[in-house]
GUKOLBA-665582 format. One line per field, with one value per residue (C-alpha): x, y, z; residue in one letter. Coordinates in nm, 4 decimals, decimal comma. Layout:
# GUKOLBA-665582
u	X:... $
v	Y:... $
w	Z:... $
figu	A:... $
This chain:
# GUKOLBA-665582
u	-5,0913:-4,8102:-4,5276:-4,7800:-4,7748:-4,4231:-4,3244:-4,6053:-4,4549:-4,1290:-4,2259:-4,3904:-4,0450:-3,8687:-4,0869:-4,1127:-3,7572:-3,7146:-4,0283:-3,8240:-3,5107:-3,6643:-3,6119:-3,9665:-4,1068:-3,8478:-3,9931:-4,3271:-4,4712:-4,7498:-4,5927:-4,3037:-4,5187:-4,6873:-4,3666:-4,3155:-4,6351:-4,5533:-4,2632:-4,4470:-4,7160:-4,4580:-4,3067:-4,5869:-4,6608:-4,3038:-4,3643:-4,7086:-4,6785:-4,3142:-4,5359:-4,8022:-4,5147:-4,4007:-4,6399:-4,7028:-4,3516:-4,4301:-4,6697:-4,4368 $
v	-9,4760:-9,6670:-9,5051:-9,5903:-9,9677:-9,9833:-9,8333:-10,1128:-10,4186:-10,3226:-10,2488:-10,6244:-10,7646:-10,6142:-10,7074:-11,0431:-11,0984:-10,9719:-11,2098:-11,5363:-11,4752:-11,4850:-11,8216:-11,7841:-11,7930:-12,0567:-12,3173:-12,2839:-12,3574:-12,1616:-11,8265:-11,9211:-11,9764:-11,6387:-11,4835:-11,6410:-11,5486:-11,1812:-11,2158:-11,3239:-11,0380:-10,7453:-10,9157:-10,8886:-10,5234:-10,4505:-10,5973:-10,4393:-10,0840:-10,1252:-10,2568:-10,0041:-9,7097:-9,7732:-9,6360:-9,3043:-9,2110:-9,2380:-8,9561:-8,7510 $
w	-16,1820:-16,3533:-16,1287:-15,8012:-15,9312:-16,0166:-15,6589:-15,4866:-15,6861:-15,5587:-15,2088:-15,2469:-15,3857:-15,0738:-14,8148:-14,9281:-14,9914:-14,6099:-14,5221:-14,6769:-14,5285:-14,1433:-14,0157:-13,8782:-14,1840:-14,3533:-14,1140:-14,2022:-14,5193:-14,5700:-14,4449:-14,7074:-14,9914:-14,8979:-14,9137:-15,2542:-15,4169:-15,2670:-15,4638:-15,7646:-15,7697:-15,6982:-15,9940:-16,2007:-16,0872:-16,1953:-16,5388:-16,6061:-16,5318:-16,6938:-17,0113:-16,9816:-16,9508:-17,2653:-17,4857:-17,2372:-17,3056:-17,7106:-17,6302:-17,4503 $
figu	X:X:X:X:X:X:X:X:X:X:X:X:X:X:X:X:X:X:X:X:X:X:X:X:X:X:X:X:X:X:X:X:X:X:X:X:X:X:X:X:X:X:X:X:X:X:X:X:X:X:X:X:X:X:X:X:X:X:X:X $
């Protein structure tokens, strides 16, 4: 589960990286803060299952 949320927080960093660089979506301000908060969560994602690998790989 750790590698499935590491590989969905960066699919959510990409996409909304991709998402905030459209023009579309520059001009309006709710699909840009969308966009940002995708950001944010893939971020998080990232950081958690990069947190919770840790001690697995003490095990190992």
């Amino acid at each position: 589960m750790v590698g499935l949320g590491f590989l969905l927080g960066v699919a959510a960093v990409v996409c909304s990286a991709v998402a905030t660089s459209r023009s579309a979506v520059a001009d309006d301000e709710a699909a840009s803060l969308r966009a940002l908060l995708g950001v944010v969560a893939g971020a998080a994602g990232i950081t958690v299952s990069a947190i919770a690998l840790f001690p697995m790989l003490a095990q190992l």
